[in-house]
C-alpha positions as CSV (number, residue, x, y, z in Angstrom):
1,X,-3.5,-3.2,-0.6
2,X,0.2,-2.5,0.4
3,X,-0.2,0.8,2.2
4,X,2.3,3.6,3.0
5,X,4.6,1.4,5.4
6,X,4.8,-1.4,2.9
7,X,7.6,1.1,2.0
8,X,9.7,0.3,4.8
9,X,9.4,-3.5,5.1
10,X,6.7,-2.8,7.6
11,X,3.7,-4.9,5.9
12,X,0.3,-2.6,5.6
13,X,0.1,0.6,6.6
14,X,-2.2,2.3,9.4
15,X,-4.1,4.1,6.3
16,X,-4.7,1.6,4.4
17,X,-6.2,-0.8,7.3
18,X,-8.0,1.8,8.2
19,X,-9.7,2.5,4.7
20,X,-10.3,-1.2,4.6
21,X,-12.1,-1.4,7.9
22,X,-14.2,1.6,6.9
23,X,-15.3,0.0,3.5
24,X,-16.2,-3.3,5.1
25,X,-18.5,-1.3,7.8
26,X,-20.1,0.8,5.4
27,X,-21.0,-2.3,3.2
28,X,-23.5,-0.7,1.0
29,X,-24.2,2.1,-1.5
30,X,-25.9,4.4,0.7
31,X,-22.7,6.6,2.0
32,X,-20.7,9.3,0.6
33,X,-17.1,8.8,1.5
34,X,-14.9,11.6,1.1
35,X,-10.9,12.5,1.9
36,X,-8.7,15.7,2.2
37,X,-5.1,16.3,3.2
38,X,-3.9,19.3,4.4
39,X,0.1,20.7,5.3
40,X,0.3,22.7,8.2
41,X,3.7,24.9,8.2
42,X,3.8,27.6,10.4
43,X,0.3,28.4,10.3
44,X,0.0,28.4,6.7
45,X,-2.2,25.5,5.4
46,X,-1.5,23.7,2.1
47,X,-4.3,21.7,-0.2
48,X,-2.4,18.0,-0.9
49,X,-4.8,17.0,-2.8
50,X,-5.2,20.1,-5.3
51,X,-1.6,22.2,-4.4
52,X,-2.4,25.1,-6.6
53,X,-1.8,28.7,-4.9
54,X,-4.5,29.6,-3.4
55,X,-5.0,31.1,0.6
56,X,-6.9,28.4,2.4
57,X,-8.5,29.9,5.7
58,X,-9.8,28.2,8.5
59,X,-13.6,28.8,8.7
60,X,-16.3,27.9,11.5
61,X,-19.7,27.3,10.5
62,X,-23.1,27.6,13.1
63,X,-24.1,23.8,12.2
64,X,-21.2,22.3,10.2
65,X,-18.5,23.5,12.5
66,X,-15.1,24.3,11.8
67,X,-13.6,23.6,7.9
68,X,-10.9,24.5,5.5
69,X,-12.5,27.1,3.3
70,X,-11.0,26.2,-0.5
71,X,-9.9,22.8,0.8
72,X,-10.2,20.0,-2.1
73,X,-12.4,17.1,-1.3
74,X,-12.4,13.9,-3.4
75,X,-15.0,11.4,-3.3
76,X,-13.8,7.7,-3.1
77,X,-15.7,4.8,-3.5
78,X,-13.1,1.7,-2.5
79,X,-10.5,1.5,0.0
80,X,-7.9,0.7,-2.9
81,X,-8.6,4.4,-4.2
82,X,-8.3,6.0,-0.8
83,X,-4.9,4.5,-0.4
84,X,-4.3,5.5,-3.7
85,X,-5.1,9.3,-3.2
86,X,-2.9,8.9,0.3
87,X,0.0,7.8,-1.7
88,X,0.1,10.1,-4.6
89,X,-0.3,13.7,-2.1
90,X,2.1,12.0,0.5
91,X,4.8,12.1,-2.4
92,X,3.9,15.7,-3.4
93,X,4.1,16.7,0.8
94,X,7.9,15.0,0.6
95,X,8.4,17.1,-2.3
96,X,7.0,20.2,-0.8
97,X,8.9,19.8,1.9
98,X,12.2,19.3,0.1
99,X,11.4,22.5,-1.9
100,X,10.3,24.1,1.6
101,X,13.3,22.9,2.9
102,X,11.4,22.2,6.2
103,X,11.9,18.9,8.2
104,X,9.3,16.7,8.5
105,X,8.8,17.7,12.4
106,X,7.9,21.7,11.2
107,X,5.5,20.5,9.3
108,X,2.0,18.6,10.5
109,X,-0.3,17.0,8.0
110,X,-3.7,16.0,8.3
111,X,-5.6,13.3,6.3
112,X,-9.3,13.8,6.7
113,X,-11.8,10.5,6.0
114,X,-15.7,11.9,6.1
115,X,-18.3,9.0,6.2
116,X,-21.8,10.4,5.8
117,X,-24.7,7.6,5.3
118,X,-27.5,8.7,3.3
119,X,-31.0,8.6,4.7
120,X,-32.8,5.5,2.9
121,X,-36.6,4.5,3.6
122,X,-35.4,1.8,5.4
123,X,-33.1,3.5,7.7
124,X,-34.3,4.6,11.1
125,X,-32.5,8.0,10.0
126,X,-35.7,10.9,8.4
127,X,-34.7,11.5,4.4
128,X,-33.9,15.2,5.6
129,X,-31.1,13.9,8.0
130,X,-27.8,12.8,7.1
131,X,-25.7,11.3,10.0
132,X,-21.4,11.9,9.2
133,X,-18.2,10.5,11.0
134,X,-14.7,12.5,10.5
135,X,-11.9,10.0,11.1
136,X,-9.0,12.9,11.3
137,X,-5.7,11.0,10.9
138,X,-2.1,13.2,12.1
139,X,1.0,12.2,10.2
């Protein structure tokens, strides 16, 4: 896959090597993978993903921890579509931001890749337990 920095002459991107690393890790059917991306501006938080007006607030849970109450999550099941979902809301944050008009450095974004793996019989995880890995990525 090409990845954001193909843009700029700069080969693949950071993104997309990492979505390709996680898909060869995970290997099998047995995990969920997930992304969200989320604008920061001056403490108000906009959904990437799903931009439609609507106040997201930052929530903390007893067991989950803390999360973006009304934050869109899309499930992906290749790298190639991860990159792809990366690519189309990274457009509409330059957009935003040329609407905003906000520099890219009064802004902070957050690209968000959950990895949970699904408790099979042959896993040395119980069916009840789930075991999940965040890879948060700053731009």
């Amino acid at each position: 896959s090409r990845g954001i920095n193909a843009e700029y002459g700069h080969g693949p991107g950071f993104v997309s090597l990492a979505a390709e690393t996680i898909f060869k890790l995970i290997g099998d059917k047995s995990h969920f993978v997930g992304v969200t991306y989320t604008n920061v501006h001056r403490e108000k938080l906009v959904d990437l993903i799903n931009p439609e007006e609507r106040e997201l607030k930052i929530k903390t849970h007893p067991t989950v921890g803390m999360f973006v109450e009304g934050l869109s999550e899309l499930s992906v099941k290749s790298a190639e579509e991860l990159v792809r979902i990366f690519e189309q809301s990274n457009k509409l944050r330059r957009i935003l931001e040329l609407e905003m008009s906000i520099a890219s450095t009064e802004s902070h974004t957050l690209f968000t890749v959950m990895c949970e793996h699904r408790a099979t019989p042959e896993s040395s995880l119980t069916t009840n337990k789930l075991s999940t890995n965040h890879f948060i990525i700053s731009l």
